[in-house]
C-alpha positions, 0 to 999 in steps of 0.5 A, spaced: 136 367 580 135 362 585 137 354 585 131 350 584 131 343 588 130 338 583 128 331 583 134 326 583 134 319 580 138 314 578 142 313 572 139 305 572 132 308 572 132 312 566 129 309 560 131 312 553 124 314 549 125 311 542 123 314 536 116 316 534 112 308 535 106 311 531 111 312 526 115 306 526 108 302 526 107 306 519 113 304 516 113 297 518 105 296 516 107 299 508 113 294 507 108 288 510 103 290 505 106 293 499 101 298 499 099 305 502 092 302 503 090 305 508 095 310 509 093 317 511 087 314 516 094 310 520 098 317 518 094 322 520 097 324 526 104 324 524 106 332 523 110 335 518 112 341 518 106 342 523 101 340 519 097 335 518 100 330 513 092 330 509 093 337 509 100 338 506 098 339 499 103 344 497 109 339 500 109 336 493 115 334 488 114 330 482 107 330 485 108 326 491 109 329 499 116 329 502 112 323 505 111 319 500 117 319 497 120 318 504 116 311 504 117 310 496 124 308 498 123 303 503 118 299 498 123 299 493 126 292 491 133 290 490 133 288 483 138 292 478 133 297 476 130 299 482 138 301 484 137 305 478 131 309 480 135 309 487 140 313 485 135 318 481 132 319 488 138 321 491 141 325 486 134 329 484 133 331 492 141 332 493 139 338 487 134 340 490 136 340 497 142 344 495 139 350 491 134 350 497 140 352 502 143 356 497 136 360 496 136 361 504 143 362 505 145 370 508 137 372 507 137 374 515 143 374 521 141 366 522 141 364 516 149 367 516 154 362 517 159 364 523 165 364 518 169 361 524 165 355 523 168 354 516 175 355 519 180 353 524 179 356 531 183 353 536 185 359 540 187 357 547 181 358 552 177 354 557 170 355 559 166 353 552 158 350 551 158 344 547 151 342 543 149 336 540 146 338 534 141 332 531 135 331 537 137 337 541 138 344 537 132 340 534 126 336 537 127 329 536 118 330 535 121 333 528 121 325 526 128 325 523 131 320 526 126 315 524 127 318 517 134 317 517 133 310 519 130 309 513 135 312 508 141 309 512 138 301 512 135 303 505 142 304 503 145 298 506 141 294 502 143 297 496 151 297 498 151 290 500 146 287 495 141 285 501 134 282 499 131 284 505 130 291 508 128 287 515 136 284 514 139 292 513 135 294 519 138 288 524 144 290 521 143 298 522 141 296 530 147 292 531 152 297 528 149 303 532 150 298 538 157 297 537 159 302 534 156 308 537 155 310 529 153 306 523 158 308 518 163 305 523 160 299 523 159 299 516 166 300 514 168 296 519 165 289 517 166 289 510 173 292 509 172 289 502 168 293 499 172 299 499 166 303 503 165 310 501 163 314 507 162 320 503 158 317 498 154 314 504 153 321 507 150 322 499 146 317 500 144 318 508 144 325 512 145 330 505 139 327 502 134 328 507 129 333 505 130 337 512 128 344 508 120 340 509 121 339 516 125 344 520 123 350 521 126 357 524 126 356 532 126 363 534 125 360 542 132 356 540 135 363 538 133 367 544 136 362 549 143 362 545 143 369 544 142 370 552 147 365 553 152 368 549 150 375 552 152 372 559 161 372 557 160 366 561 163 362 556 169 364 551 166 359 545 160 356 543 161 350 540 157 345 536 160 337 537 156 332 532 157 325 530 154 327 523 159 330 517 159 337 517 155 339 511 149 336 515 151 340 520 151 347 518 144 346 513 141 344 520 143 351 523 142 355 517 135 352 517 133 352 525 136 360 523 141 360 529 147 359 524 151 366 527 151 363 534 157 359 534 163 359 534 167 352 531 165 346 530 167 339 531 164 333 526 165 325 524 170 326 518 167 321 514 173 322 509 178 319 515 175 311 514 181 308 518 181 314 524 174 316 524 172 317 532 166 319 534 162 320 541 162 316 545 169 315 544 175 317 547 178 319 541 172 323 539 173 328 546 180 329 544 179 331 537 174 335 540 179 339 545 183 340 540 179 343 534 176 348 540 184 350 543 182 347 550 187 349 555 190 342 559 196 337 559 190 332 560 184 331 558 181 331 565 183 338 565 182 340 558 174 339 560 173 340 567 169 347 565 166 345 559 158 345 560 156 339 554 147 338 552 146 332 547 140 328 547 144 321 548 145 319 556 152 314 554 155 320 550 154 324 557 156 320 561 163 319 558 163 326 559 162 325 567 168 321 566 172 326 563 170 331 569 166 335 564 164 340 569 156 340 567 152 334 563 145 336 560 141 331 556 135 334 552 129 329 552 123 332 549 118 328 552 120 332 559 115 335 562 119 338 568 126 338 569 129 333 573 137 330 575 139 323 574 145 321 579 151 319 575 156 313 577 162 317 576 165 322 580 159 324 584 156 329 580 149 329 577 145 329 570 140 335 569 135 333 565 131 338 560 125 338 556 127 344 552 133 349 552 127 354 555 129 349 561 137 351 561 134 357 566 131 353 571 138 348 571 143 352 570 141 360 573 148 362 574 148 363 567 142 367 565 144 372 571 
């Protein structure tokens, strides 16, 4: 299989496309209003499931859509009976997002979790793929990114007592920013709160109801399993800034949890030591979770390939001379470079993990 030339740009040029703004307008119009007024003739674009949310009848809990609920939360006020309620919530969808995984789990080969996931698998080696996981192994179309905001700053304000929801999101986005991650920020600017990040995990990404929304991705499979099939690597590495019970429901749900071979998490348990991508430390972490072989990390990295959706956690795999830096982003139409500042090497661009064999050929040959 032949190199395609591809179009080159400069790293200043790109511009990170934010979430679905469709949805954002809805969001932000039901906390203004108070109200659904009006909702399903806003909403009615906005997929879940790949189905029409007026269409999602049989997406009911409690006689509300996945949906619904997902809002309910933002209007909640902040007074003490409504942090009752809040908690009912949480509690109520965690219970019914764990007996769903435990139905699905072992029913077929992607839903059977690679025992090495779960274990210590350090074993020396050099070459490995490593995959993001949020935004990536799933299209960022799905949405979920957004609803985690929601959860994220609806916890703010429980935790921190905030009045307003507008107060939570401010603060979320100048965490993220500093941070990279906005548990990080959270523990770190109120130390006297003696913040729990696993309760925090609770409350956030393990409350999410992904059951409603990702769905097997057997086009996702395919291409892992070629690339598996090819011995180019010696391990297939899931590296994630989520914790890891968000990691494994997310592959067990796409179907592709029998694929890989470790996995590296933020380990929201270490509150003082906690590393996450883009930070150095979160690259040393991983090197040594997946046995790479090197006196540096220079070395332990330069036949690492790395796919994530976010261009900073990329680049500071450039600067470590990681040998191949993909960034995933779902509204490219057709794959494209990006010059990277350091080290002279460029950032391939891709729309889908289908796209892999026209960047990367050497692999599927």
């Amino acid at each position: 299989m032949e190199n395609k030339s591809l179009k080159s740009i400069n790293i200043s040029d790109y511009k990170e496309q934010s979430p679905d703004q469709h949805l954002i307008d809805i969001i932000n119009h039901i906390h203004s209003t108070k109200s659904f007024d009006n909702l399903l003739l806003q909403a009615n674009d906005w997929k879940l499931k790949q189905h029409q949310l007026d269409d999602l009848d049989h997406v009911e809990y409690n006689g509300l859509t996945t949906y619904q609920r997902l809002i309910n939360l933002v209007l909640l006020p902040n007074d003490q009976q409504s942090k009752i309620l809040y908690c009912d919530i949480i509690k109520n969808q965690l219970l019914r997002n764990q007996q769903h995984l435990e139905s699905i789990l072992n029913t077929s080969p992607g839903t059977t979790i690679n025992p090495k996931i779960l274990t210590t698998n350090n074993t020396p080696c050099s070459k490995v793929f490593l995959f993001d996981i949020d935004n990536c192994l799933y299209s960022k179309k799905l949405n979920i990114h957004m609803l985690m905001q929601i959860f994220i700053r609806k916890y703010f304000q429980y935790i921190l007592n905030l009045d307003s929801y507008d107060v939570a999101k401010k603060l979320n986005e100048k965490y993220y920013k500093q941070y990279g991650l906005a548990i990080k920020g959270l523990i770190n600017d109120n130390q006297d709160l003696k913040i729990d990040p696993v309760e925090y995990n609770n409350f956030v990404d393990d409350a999410l109801p992904l059951h409603d929304i990702i769905t097997p991705d057997l086009e996702l499979r395919a291409t892992l399993i070629k690339i598996k099939e090819s011995k180019k690597f010696e391990k297939m590495w899931l590296y994630t800034n989520a914790y890891k019970t968000h990691a494994i429901r997310c592959i067990t749900l796409l179907g592709i949890a029998d694929l890989f071979d470790g996995l590296t998490f933020c380990d929201y348990k270490m509150v003082q030591d906690m590393s996450c991508k883009p930070d150095v430390s979160s690259y040393w972490k991983m090197s040594e979770d997946v046995g790479l072989i090197g006196e540096t990390l220079d070395e332990r990295l330069k036949n690492c390939v790395f796919i994530d959706d976010s261009l900073r956690n990329l680049e500071t795999g450039i600067q470590l001379n990681m040998k191949q830096c993909i960034l995933i982003d779902q509204d490219v139409t057709e794959p494209y470079e990006i010059d990277a500042v350091a080290k002279g090497k460029k950032i391939k661009v891709v729309g889908s993990f289908s796209d892999l064999e026209t960047v990367l050929p050497e692999i599927f040959e």
